[in-house]
TORTIFI-984890 format. One record per residue: residue number from 1; x, y, z of N, C-alpha, C in turn; chain. Coordinates in pm, whole numbers. Each point is the difference from the previous one (the first is absolute). Layout:
BEGIN
num:nx:ny:nz:cax:cay:caz:cx:cy:cz:chaine
NUM:X:Y:Z:X:Y:Z:X:Y:Z:A
...
END
This chain:
BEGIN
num:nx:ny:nz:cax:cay:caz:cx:cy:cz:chaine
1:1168:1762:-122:-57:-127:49:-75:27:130:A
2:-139:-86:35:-73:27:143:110:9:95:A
3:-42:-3:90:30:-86:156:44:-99:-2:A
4:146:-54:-9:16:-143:-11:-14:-50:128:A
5:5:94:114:51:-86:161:-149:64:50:A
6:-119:2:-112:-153:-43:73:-56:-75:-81:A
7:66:-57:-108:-72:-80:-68:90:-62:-128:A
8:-34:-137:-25:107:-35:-137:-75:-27:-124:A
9:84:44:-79:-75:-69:-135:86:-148:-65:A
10:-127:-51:24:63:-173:-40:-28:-49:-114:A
11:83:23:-100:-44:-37:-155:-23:-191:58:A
12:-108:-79:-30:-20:-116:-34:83:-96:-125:A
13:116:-14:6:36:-59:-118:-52:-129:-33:A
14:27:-68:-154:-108:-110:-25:166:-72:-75:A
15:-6:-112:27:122:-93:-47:41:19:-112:A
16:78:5:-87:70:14:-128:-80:-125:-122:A
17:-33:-70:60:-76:-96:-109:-150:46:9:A
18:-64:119:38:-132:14:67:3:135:-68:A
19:146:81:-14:14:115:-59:-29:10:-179:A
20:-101:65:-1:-15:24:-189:137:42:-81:A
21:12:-111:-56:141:-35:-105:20:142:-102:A
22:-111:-5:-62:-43:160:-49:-3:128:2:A
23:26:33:148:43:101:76:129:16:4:A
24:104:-99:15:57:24:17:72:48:-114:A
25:-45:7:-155:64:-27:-132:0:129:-28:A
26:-112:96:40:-59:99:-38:93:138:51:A
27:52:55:-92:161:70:67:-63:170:-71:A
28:59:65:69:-48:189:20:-75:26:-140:A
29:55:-20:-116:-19:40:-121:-122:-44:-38:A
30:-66:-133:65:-118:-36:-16:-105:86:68:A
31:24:51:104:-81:64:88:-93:101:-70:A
32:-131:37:55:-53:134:-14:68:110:43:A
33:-20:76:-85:36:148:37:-34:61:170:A
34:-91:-60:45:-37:40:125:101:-86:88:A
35:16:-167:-17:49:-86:63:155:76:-7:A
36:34:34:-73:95:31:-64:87:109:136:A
37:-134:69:-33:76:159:116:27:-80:115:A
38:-110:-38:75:-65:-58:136:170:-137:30:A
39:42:-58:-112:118:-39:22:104:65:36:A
40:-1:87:-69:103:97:18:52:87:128:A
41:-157:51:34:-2:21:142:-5:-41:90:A
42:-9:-181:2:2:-65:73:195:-21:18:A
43:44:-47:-70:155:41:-31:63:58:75:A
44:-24:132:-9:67:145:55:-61:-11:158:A
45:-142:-3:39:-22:21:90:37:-160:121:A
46:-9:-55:-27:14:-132:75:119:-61:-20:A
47:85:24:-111:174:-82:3:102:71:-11:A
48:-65:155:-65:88:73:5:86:-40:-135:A
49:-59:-12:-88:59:-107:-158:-59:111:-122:A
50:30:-11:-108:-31:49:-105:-5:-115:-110:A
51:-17:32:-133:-16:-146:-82:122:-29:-27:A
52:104:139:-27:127:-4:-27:124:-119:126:A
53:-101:-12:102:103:-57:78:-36:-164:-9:A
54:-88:-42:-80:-76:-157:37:95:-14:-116:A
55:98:-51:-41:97:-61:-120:17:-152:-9:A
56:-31:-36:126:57:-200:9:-166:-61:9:A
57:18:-92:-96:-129:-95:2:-80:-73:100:A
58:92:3:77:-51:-55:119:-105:57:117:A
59:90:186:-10:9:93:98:-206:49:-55:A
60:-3:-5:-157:-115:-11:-116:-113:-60:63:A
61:45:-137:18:-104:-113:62:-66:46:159:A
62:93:-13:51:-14:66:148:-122:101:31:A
63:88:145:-83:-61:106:-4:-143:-37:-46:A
64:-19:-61:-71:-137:-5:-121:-89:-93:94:A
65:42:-98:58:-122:-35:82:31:41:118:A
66:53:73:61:-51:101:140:-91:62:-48:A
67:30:91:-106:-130:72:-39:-130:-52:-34:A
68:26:-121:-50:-146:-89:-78:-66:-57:159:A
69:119:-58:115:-105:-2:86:-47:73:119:A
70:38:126:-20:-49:96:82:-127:95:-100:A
71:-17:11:-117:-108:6:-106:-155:-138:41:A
72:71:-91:-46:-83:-126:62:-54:9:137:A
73:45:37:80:-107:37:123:20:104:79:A
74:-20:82:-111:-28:144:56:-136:33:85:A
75:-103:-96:-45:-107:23:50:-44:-118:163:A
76:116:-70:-30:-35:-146:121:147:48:75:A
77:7:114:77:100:-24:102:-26:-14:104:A
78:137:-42:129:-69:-38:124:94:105:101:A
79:-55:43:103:10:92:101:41:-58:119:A
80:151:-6:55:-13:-43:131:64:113:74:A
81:-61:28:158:81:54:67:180:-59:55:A
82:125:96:8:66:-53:72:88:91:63:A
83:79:-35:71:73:50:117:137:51:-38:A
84:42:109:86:163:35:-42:63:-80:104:A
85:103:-56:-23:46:-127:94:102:56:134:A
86:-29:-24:86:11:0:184:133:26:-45:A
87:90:61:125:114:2:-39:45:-35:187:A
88:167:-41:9:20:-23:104:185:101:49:A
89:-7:48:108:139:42:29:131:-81:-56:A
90:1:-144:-53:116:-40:-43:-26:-7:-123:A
91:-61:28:-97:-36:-84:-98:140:119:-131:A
92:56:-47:-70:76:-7:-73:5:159:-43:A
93:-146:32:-88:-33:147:-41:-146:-21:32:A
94:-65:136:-4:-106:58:15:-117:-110:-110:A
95:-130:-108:48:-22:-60:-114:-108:109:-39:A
96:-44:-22:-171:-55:94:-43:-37:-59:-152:A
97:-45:75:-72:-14:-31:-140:134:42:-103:A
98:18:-76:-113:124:53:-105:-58:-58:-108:A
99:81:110:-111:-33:-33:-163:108:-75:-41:A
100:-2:-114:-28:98:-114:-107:4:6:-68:A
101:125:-71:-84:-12:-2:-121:15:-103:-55:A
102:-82:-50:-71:-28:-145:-49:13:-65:-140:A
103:102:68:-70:79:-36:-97:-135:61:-92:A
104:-61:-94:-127:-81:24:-119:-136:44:74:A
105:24:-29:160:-176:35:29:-1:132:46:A
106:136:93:-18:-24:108:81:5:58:180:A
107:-53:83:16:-32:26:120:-73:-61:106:A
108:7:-45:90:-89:-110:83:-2:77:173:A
109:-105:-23:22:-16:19:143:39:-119:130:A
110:78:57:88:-43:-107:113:53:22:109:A
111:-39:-65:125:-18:56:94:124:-108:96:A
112:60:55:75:157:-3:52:-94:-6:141:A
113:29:-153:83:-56:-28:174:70:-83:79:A
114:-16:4:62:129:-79:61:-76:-164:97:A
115:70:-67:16:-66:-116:126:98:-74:64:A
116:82:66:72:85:-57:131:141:-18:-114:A
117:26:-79:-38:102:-29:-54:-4:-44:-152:A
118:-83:41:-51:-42:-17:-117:-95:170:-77:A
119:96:39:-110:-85:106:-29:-66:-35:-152:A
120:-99:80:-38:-78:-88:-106:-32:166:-108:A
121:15:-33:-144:-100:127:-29:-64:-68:-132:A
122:-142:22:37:-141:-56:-49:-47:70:-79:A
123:-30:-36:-125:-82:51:-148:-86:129:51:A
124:-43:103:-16:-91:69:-30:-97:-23:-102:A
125:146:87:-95:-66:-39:-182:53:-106:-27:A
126:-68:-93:-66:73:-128:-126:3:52:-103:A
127:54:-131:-90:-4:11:-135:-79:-160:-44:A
128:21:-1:-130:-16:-152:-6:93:-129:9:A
129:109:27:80:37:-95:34:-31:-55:160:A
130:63:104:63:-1:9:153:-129:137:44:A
131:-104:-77:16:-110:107:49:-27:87:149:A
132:-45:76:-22:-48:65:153:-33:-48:91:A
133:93:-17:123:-31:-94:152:70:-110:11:A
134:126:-46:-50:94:-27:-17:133:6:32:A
135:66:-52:103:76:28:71:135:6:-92:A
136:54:62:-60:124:60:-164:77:-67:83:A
137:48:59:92:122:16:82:-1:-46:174:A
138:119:-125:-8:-31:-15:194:173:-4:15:A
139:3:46:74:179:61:71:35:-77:133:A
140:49:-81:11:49:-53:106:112:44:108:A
141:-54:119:56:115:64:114:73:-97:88:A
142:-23:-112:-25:132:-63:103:108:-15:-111:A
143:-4:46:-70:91:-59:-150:55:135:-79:A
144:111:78:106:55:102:-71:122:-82:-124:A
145:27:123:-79:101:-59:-117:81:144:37:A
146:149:-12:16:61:98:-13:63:-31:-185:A
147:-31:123:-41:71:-39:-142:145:48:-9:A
148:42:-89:-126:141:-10:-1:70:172:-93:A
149:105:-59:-17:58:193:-13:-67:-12:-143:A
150:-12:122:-55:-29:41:-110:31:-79:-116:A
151:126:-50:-44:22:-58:-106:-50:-124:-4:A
152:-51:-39:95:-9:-143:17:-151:15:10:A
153:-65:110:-17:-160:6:39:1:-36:-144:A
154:49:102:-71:-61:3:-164:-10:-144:-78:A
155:49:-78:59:-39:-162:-21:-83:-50:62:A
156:-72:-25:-154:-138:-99:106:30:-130:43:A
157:98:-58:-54:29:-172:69:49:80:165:A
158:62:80:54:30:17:87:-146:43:112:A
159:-71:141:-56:-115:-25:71:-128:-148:17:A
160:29:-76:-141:-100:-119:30:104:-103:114:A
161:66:-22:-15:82:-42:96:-12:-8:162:A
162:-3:158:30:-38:42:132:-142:-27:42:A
163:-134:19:-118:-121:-40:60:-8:-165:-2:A
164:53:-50:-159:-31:-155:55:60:-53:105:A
165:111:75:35:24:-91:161:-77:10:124:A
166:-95:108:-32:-65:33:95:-130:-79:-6:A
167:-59:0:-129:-87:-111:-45:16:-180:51:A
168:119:-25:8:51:-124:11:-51:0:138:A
169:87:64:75:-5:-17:135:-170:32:69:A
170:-83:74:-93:-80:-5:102:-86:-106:-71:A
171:29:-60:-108:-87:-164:19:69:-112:45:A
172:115:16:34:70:-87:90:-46:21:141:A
173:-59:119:54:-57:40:134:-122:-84:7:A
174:-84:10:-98:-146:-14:-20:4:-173:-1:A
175:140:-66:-95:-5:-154:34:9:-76:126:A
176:94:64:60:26:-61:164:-77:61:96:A
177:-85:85:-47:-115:37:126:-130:-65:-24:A
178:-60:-98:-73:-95:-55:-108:63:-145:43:A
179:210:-45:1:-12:-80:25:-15:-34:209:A
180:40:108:53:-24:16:119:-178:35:34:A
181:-40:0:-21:-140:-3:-17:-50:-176:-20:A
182:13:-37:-130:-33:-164:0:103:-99:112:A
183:109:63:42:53:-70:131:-100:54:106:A
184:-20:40:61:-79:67:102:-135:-75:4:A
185:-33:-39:-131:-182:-84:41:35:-124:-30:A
186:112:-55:12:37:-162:-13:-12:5:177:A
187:42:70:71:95:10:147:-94:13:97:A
188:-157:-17:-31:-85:63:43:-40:-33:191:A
189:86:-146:12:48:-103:151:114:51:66:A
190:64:105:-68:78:84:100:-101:84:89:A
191:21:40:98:-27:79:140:39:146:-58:A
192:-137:99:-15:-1:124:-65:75:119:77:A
193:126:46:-44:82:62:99:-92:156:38:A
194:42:109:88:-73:101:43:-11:72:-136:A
195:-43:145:-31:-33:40:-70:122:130:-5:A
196:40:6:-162:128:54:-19:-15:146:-50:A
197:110:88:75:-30:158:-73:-25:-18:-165:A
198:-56:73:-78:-27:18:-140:173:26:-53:A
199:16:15:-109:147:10:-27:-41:109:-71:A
200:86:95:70:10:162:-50:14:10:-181:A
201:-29:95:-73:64:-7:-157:108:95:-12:A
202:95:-50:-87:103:85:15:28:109:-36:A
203:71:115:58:-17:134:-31:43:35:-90:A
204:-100:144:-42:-23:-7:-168:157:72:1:A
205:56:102:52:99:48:-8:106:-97:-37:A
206:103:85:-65:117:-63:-28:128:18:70:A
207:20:-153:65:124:4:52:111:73:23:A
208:56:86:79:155:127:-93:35:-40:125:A
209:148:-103:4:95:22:99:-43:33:119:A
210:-117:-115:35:-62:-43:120:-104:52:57:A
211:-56:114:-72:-85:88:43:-134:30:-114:A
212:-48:-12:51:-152:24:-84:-16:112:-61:A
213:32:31:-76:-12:144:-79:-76:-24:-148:A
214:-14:122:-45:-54:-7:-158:142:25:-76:A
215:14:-61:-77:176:26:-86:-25:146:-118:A
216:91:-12:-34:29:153:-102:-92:-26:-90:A
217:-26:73:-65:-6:37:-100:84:-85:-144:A
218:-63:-95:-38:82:-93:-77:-4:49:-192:A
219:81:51:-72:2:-17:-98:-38:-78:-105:A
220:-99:55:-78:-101:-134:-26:-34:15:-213:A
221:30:-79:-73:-28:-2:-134:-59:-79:-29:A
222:-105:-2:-118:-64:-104:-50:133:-94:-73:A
223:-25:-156:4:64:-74:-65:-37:70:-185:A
224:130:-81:-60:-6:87:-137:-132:-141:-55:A
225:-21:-58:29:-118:-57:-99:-154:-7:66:A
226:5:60:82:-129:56:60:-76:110:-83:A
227:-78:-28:12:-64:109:-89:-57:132:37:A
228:-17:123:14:-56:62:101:-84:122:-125:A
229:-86:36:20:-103:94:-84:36:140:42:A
230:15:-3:103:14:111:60:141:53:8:A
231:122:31:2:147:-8:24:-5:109:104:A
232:-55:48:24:-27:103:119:-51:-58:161:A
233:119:-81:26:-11:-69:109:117:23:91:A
234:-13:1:125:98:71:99:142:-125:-9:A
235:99:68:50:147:-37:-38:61:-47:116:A
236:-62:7:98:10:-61:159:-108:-21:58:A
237:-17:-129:85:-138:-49:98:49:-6:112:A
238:-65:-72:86:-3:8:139:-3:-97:67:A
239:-128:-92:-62:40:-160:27:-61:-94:-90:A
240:54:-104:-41:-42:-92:-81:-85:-92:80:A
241:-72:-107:-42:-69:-78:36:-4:-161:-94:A
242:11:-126:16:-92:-51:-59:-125:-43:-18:A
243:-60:30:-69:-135:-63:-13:-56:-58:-203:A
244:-119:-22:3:-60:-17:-117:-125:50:-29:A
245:-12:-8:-127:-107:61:-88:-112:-81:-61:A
246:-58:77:-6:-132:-110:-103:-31:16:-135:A
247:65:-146:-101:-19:48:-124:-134:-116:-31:A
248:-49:27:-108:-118:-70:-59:-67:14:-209:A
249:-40:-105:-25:-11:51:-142:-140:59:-34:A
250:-22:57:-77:-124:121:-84:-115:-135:103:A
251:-115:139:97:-101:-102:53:39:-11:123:A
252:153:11:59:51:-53:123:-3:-121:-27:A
253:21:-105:-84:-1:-146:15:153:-30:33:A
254:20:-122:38:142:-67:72:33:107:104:A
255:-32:47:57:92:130:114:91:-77:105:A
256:85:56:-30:118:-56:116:111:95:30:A
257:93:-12:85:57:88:96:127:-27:-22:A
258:87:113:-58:121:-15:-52:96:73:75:A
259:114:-37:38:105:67:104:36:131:-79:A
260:17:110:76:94:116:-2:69:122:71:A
261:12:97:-11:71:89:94:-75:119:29:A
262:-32:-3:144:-95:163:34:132:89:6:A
263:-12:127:-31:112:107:44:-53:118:55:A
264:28:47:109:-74:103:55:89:134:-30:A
265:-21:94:-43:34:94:-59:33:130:102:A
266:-145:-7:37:13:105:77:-172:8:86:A
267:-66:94:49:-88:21:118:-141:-9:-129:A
268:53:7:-176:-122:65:-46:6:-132:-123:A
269:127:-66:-26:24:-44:-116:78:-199:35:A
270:-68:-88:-112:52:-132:63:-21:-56:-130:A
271:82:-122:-38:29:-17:-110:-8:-179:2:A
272:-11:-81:-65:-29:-124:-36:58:-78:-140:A
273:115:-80:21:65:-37:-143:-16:-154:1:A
274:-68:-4:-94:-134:-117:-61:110:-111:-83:A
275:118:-104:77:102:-100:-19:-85:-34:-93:A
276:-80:-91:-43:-71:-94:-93:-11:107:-130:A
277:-60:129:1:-20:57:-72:86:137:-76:A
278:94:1:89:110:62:-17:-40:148:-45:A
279:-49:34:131:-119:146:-32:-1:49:138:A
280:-3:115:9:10:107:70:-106:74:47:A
281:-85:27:112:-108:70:65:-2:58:102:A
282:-32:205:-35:52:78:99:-150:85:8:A
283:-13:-39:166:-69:50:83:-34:174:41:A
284:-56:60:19:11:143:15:-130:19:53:A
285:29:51:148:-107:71:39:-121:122:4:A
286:-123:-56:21:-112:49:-94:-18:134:172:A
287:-7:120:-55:-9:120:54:-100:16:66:A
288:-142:-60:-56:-115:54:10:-82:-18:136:A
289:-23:42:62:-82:64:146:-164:-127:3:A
290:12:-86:73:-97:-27:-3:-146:8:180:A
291:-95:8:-13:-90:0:109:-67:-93:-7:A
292:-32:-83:175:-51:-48:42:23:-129:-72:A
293:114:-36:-11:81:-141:-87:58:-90:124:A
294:-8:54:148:83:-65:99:-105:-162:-17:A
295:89:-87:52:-75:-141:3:-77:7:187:A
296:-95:-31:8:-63:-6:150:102:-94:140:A
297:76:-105:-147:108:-124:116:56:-39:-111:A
298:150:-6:69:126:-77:-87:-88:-173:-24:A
299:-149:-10:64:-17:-131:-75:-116:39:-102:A
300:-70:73:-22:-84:32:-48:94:74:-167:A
301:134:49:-5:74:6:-95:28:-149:-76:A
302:60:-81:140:38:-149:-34:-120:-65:-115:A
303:-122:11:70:-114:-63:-74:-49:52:-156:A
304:45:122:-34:-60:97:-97:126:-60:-94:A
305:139:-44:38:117:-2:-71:-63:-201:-98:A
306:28:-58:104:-81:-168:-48:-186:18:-86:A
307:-49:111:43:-135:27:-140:49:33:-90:A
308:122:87:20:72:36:-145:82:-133:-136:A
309:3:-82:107:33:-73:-101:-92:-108:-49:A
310:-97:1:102:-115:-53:-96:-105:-5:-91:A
311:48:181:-50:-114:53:-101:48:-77:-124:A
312:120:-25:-62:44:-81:-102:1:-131:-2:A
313:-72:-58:99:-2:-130:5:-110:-79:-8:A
END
């Protein structure tokens, strides 16, 4: 693949009712002999798949129009420059690029940045659901989860448990500050008091018997009805997080933001378990050496991150 951190390739997707019905019907055996190879090697080289491994109908559909719309505008792509993202002395791990894994879509790119108390990792590559420039994943560091012992992980009523309470509470935050807000412009004949320190955010570290430390090394399993593609996923993390994800249907239509669990693994590896979807996505850092990718200003990154999400829009 080019240069991803001097330039992106932004497949244009076109809505699912806009998508040729026809295309999608048209399955390997129909193909030309040429289409045929050029699939094949598209396969191996880009998912790392063979035909032997596409078995579920679904995984069929998927596969068949990634390929139909990266064929479809092979000749109309678009070129943007972008940045490897700023990094800061506290920030969690090193941010950088990683390969995902995204259930029937394969391998996915994206890029791991951080912003004060909030860490985010943003589409590279799409697919056709959730496209390139797209914020997948946002992690809310004021919101550690210590998980519970082992036997009690492998239940998912027990892990959904722990995030919806966390869910609860922070739209119970969001109600009484919204309703403290509409109190505040009723009051407007009160006498405006001096001007108040900002209120610090709370530290990302986790609590240990009064002292700010990073905790052990926590023993960590996928719940048994999670699904995971990969089973080659580490057996202890470092710290959990809550945050959510971005799911959406063929087109990106309805997109909305579903609660789940960041797990930080380790300095290279971070993991994401998708509650709504009961699916599993592990992160792994991309090796590759890049030049002259620094951003000029942590705002000039800021600005390149908000164009990113308006190429799909």
């Amino acid at each position: 693949m080019p240069c991803i951190l001097m330039y992106l390739l932004s497949i244009q997707l076109v809505k699912k009712d806009e998508f040729c019905t026809k295309c999608l019907q048209t399955d390997y055996h129909r193909m030309s002999g040429g289409r045929q190879e050029e699939f094949r090697t598209w396969l191996r080289d880009d998912l790392g798949r063979t035909l032997d491994d596409i078995f579920h109908e679904h995984m069929q559909e998927l596969i068949l129009m990634k390929f139909i719309y990266i064929c479809q505008y092979d000749n109309c792509l678009t070129y943007r420059r972008i940045y490897h993202p700023p990094s800061q002395p506290d920030d969690l791990v090193q941010p950088g690029f990683f390969k995902g894994t995204y259930g029937s879509h394969g391998l996915e790119i994206v890029m791991l940045s951080f912003h004060g108390t909030v860490a985010k990792a943003t589409k590279i590559t799409g697919d056709p659901n959730v496209p390139a420039g797209q914020p997948t994943l946002e992690i809310d560091l004021t919101r550690p989860v210590r998980l519970p012992v082992l036997d009690h992980l492998q239940n998912i009523d027990e892990l959904t448990r722990l995030i919806m309470d966390i869910y609860d509470e922070i739209n119970r935050e969001q109600r009484l500050a919204r309703s403290e807000e509409e109190g505040a412009s009723v009051r407007v004949e009160e006498p405006l008091q001096g001007p108040s320190s900002p209120t610090k955010p709370k530290a990302r570290q986790i609590d240990v018997q009064g002292e700010l430390k990073p905790p052990d090394q926590q023993a960590f399993a996928l719940p048994d009805e999670v699904m995971a593609r990969n089973e080659d996923y580490p057996r202890s993390c470092r710290l959990c997080f809550y945050g959510t994800g971005l799911i959406a249907g063929h087109g990106f239509s309805s997109p909305e933001r579903t609660p789940g669990l960041f797990i930080l693994f380790d300095d290279d590896r971070f993991g994401f378990i998708w509650l709504e979807l009961k699916s599993f996505s592990l992160y792994s850092r991309m090796r590759d050496k890049f030049q002259n990718s620094r951003p000029p200003s942590p705002e000039a990154f800021d600005e390149m991150l908000k164009a990113m999400q308006q190429w799909t829009t």
